[in-house]
N, C-alpha and C positions, 0 to 999 in steps of 0.2 A: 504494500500500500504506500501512497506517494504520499508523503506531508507536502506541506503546501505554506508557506509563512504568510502572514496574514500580520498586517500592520495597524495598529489601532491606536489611535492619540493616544497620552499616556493620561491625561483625565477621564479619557470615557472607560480607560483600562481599572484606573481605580471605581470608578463607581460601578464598572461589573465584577468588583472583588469585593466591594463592600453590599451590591444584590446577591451576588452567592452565600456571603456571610450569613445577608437577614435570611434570606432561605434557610440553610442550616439550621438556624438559632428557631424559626417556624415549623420545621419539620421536627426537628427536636421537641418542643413544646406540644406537637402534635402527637407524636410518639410516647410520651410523660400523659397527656390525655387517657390518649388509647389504652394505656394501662391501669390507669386509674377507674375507668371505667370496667373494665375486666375485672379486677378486683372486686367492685361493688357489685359486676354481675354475679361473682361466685359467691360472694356474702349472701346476695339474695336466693341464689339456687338454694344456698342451704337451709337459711330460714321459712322456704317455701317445702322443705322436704319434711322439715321440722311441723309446720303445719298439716302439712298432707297427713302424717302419722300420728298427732293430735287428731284432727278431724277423723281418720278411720278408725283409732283406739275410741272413741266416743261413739261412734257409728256403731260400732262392735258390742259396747257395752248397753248401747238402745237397744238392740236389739234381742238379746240379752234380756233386760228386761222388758222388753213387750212379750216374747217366748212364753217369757215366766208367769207373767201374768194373764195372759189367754189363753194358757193353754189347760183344759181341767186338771187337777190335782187327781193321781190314780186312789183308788179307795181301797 
């Protein structure tokens, strides 16, 4: 592959060194997001797992007592 040189003020050179920077520094704060976010999603899967298994142990023991209670007593 052939390079080719390529000439650019040496102002316009800084200010596209200092757009790649804010880039970086944006992608970086995005990437710091993104995990952040991840985190509170696994926090929440668990606390929702946590409720599932409240709500079915309740489920379980209604039912349980509705059994108990409808159903005749053997004599």
């Amino acid at each position: 592959m052939v390079q080719k040189q390529i000439y650019v003020k040496l102002e316009e050179y800084k200010n596209i060194l200092i757009l790649v920077d804010t880039l970086k520094t944006q992608v970086q704060v995005a990437k710091e997001t993104l995990d952040e976010i991840k985190k509170l999603k696994q926090e929440e899967d668990v606390e929702l797992e946590i409720w599932q298994t409240v709500i079915h142990e309740i489920e379980n023991r209604m039912n349980f007592i509705d059994n108990t209670v409808t159903e005749p007593e053997d004599m």
